[in-house]
Structure formats: C-alpha cells, structure tokens
TIDRENGU-934558 format. One line per 10 residues: number of its first residue (from 1); for each residue x, y, z of N, C-alpha, C. Coordinates in steps of 0.02 Angstrom, whole numbers, plus 32768, in hexadecimal, padded with zeros to 4 digits. Example, Ala and Ser with C-alpha at 12.3 -4.5 7.8 and 13.67 -1.06 7.14 Angstrom:
1 = 8294 7EE4 8186 8267 7F1F 8186 8294 7F5B 8186; 8282 7F90 8162 82AC 7FCB 8165 8285 8002 818A
This chain:
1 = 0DE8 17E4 CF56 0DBC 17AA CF55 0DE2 176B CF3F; 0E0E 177C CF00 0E33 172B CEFF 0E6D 1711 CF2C; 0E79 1759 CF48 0EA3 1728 CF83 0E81 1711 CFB1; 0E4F 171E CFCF 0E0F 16FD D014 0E10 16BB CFEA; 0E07 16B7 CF9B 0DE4 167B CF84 0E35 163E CF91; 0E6E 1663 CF7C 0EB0 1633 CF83 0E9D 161D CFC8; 0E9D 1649 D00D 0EAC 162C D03E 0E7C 160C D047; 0E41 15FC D044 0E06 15D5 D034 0E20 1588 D026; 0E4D 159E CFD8 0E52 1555 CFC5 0E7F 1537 CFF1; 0EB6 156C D003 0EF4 153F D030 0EDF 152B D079
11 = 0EA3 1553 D08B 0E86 1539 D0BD 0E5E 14FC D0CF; 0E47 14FD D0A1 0E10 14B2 D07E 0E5B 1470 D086; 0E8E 1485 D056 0EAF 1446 D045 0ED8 1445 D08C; 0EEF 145F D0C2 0F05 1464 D0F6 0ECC 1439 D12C; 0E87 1443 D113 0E7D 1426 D14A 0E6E 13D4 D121; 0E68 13C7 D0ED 0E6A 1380 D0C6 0EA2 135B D0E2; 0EE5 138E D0D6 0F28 1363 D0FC 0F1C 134F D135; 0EFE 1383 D157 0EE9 137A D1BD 0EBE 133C D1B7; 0E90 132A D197 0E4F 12E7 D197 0E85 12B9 D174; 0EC2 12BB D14F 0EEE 127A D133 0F12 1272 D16E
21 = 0F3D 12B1 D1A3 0F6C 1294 D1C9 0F3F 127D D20A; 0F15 12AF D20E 0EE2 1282 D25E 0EC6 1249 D24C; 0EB2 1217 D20E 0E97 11E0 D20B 0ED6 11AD D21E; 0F05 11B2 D207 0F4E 1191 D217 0F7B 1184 D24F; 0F5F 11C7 D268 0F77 11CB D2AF 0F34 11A3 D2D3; 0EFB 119B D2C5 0ED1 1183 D2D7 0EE3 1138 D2D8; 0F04 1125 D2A2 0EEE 10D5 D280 0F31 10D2 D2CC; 0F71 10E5 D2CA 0FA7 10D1 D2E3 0F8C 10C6 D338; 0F57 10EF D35B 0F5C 10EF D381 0F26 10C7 D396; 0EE6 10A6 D377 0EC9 1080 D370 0ED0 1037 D371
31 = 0EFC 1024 D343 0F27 0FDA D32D 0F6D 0FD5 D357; 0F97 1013 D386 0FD0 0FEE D3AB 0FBE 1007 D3E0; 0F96 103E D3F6 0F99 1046 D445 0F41 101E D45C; 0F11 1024 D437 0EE6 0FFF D461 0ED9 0FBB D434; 0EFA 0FA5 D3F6 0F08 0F64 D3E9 0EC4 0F49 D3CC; 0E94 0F91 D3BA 0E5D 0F7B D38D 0E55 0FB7 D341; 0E81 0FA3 D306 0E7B 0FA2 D2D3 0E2B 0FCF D2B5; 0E28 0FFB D2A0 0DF0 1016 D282 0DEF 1018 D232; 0DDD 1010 D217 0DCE 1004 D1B8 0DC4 1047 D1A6; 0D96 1081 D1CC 0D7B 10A4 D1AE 0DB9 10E8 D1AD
41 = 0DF6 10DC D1E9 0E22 10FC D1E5 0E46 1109 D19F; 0E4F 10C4 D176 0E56 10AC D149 0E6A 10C0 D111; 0E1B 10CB D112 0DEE 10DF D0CA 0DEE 1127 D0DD; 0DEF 113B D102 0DE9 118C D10F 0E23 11B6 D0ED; 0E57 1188 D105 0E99 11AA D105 0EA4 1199 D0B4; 0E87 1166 D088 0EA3 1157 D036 0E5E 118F D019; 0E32 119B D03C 0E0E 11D3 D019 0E23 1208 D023; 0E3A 122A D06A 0E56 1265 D056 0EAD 127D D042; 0EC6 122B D028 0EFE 1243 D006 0EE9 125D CFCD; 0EAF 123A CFAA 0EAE 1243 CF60 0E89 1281 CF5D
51 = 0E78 12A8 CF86 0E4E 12E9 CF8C 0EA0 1310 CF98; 0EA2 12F5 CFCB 0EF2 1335 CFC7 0F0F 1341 CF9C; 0F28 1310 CF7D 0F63 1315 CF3B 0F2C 134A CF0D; 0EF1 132E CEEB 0ED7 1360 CEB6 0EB9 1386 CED3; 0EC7 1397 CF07 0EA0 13E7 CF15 0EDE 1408 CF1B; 0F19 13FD CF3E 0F55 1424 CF47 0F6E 1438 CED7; 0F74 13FF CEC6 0F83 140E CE86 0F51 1448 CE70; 0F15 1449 CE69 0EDD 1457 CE2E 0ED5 14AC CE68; 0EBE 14A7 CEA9 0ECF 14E4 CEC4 0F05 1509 CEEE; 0F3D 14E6 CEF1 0F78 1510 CF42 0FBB 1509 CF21
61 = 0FB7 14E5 CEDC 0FFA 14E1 CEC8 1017 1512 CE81; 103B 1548 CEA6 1026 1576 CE53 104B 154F CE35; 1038 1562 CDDB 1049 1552 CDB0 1086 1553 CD98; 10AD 1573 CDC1 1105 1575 CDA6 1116 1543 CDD0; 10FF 152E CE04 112B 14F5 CE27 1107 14B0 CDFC; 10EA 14B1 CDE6 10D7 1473 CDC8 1115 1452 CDAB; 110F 140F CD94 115F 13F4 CD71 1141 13FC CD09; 1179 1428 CD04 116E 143C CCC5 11B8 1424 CCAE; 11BF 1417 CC5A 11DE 1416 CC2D 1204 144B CC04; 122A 1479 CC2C 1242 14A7 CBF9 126C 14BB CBEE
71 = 129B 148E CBC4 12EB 1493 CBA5 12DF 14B8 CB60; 12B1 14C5 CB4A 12AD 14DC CB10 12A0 1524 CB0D; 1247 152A CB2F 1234 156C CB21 1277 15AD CB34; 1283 159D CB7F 12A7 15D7 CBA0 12DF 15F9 CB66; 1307 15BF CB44 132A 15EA CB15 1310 1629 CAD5; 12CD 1630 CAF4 12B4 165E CABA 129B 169F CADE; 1285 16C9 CA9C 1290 1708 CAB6 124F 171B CAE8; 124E 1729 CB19 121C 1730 CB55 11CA 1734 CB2A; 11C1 1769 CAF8 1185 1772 CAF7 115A 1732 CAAD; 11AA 16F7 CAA9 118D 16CF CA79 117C 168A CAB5
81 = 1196 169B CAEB 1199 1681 CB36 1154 166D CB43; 1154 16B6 CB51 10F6 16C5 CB78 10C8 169E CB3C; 10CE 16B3 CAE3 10A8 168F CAB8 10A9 1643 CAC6; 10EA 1610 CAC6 10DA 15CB CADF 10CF 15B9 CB10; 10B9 15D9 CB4E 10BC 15C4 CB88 1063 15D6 CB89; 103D 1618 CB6F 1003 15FB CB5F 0FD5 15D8 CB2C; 1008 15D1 CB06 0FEB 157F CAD6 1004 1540 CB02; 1029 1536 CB2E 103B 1512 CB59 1001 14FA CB7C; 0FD5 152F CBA9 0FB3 152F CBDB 0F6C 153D CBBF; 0F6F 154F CB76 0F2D 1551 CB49 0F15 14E1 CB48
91 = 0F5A 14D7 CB3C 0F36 1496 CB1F 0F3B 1467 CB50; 0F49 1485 CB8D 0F46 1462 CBD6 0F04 1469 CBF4; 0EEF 149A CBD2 0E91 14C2 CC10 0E76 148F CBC7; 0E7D 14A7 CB76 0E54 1471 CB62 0E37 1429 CB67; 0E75 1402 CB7A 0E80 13B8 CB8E 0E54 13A6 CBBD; 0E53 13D8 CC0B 0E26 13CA CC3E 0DE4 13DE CC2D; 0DDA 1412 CBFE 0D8A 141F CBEC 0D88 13FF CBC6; 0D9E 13CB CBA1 0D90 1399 CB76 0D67 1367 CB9A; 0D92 135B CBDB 0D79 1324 CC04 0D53 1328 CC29; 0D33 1370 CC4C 0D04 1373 CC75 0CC0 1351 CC75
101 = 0CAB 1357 CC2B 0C75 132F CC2A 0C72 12DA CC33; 0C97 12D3 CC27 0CBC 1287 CC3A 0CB6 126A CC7A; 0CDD 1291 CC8F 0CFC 128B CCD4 0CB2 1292 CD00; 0C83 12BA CCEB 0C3C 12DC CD1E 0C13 12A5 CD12; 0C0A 127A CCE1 0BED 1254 CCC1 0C06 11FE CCF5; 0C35 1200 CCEA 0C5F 11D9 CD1C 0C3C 11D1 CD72; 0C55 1225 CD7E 0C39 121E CDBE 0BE3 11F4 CDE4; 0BB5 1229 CDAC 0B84 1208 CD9C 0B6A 11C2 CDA8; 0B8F 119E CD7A 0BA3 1148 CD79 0BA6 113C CDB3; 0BE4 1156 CDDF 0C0D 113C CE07 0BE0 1148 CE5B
111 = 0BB2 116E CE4F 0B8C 1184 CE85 0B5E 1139 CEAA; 0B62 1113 CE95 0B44 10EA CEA4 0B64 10A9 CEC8; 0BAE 10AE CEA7 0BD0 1091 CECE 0BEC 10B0 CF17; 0BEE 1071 CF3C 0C07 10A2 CF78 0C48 107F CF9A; 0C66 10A0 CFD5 0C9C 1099 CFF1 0C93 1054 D012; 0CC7 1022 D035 0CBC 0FE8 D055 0CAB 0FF3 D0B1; 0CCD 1020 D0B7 0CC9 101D D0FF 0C93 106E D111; 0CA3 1093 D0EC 0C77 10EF D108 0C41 10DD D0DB; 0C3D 10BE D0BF 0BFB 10C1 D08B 0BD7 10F0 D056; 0C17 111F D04E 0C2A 1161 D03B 0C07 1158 CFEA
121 = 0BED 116D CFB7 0BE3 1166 CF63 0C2C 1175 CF56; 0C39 114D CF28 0C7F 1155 CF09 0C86 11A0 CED8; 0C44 11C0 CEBA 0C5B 11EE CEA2 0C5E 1230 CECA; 0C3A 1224 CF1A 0C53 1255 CF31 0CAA 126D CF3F; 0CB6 1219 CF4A 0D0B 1210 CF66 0D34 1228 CF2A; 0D29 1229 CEFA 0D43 1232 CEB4 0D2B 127A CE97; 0CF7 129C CEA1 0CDC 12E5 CE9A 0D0F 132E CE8E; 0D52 130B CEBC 0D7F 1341 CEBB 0DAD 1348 CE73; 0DAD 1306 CE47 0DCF 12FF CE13 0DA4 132E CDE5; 0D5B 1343 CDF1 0D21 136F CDBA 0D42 13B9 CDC1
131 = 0D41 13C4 CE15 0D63 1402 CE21 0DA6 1412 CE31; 0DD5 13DB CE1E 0E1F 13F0 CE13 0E16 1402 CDB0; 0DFE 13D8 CDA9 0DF7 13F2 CD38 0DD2 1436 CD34; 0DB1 1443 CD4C 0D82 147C CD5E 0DBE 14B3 CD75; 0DD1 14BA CDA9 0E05 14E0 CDA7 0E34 1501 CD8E; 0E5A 14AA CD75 0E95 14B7 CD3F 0E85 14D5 CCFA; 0E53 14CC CCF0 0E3A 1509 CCAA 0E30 1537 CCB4; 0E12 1556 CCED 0E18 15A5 CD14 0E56 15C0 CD21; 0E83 1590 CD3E 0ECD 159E CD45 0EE3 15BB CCF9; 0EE2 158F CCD4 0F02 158A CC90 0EE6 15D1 CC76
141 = 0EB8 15D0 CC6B 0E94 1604 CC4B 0E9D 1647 CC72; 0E9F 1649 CCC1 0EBA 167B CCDF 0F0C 16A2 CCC5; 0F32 1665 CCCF 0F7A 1683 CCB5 0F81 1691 CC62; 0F62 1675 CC52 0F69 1694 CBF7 0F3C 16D8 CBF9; 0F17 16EB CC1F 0EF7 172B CC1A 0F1D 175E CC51; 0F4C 174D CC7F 0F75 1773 CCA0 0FA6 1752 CCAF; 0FDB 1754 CC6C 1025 1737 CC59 1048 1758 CC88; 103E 179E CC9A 107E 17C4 CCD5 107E 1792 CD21; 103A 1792 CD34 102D 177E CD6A 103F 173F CD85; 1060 171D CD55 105E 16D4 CD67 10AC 16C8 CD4A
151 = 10D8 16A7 CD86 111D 1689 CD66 1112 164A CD2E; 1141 1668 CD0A 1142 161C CCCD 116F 1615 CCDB; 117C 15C6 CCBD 11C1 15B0 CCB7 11F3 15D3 CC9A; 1229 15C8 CCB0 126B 15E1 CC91 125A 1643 CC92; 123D 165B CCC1 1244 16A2 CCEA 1240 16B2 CD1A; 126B 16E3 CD3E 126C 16E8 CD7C 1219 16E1 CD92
C-alpha cells in the first residue's frame, strides 16, 4: 500500500510538472507563432511552479537527497549516528507542526483573496504549502520510527 501511495505522489507531481511545462509551451506558442499573448498562461505556469517545487520536496524527494549539513555527525559511531539524525528530524517534524496551525489559519485568510487573471482564491493556490508541512512531519516521524529503512546522511 505505501508504495501505490509513493507512485500516487510521483504521479500527482509529474503531472503538476506536465500543467507547468504545457502552460509555457502554451504562452511561447501563443505570443510568437499566433502573436496574441495570453495572461492566464502566465499565472498558470507561476502557480504550478510553486505546487511543483513543494510537492516534489514534501512528497517525491526522499529524505537523503535533501541538502543536509553533515561534517560532523558521520565521524561518530553509527548507532550515536541514527540517535542524532532522529533528534535531527525530531525537531524538523516539530517546527512544521508548530506551524500548521498558522499556516491553515493563513490559508483561511487568504481564501478570499483571489488570483488576477484565473480568479483562482489565493489559499487554494497556496494549499499545497498545508500539505507539504503535513507530510514532512509524517516523513520525519516515519524515519525516526524506521531508522533501517531510510538512508541517512553519511551511510551507504
């Protein structure tokens, strides 16, 4: 079942990329081959960058490729390793559940505002930042409860 759910997510963010590169290819072929400019190409393509990036991070990007800091831990002995790497990722899932309520609260607000050209609510366009934090504390909390399963830094 959690692999159906991975290819799910990489499927989801695959086709987000497909709605960023077809709006672009849209705008290009819009504004130089028939020489009428569309807005909504636009706005399509700056909404689903910002959906791509935090959905690829929060679901398609494991956690060892992330850009981490670690000149320090690796010199220690593996199983004092695994101990900082989930106080590492303990106070990484806390930070985002710190903010969820924040951030949902936000959206909320933000629902009322809307896009200039799709007319879109801004907290729908923004919605994915609730469920990239949402994630990353599932992530987090996933690998500190199955340390084997998951590469850390500084191990094969």
């Amino acid at each position: 079942m959690a692999r159906g759910l991975v290819h799910l997510a990489d499927f989801i963010g695959a086709g987000i990329f497909a709605v960023l590169f077809l709006s672009l290819v849209a705008q290009v072929l819009l504004r130089f081959v028939f020489g009428a400019p569309a807005a909504w190409t636009e706005e399509l393509a700056t909404i689903a960058y910002v959906w791509v990036i935090f959905w690829g991070t929060a679901f398609s990007v494991p956690l060892a490729a992330h850009v981490a800091v670690d000149f320090i831990v690796p010199r220690f002995a593996p199983r004092l390793r695994r101990v900082l790497y989930a106080l590492g990722l303990g106070a990484l899932a806390l930070c985002f559940l710190w903010a969820l309520p924040g951030t949902a609260d936000y959206l909320r607000f933000m629902m009322r505002e809307r896009t200039p050209v799709l007319d879109l609510p801004f907290g729908l366009v923004y919605a994915v930042f609730l469920a990239a934090a949402a994630m990353i504390v599932l992530r987090c909390l996933a690998a500190i409860a199955r340390p084997a399963r998951t590469n850390q830094p500084g191990e094969p």
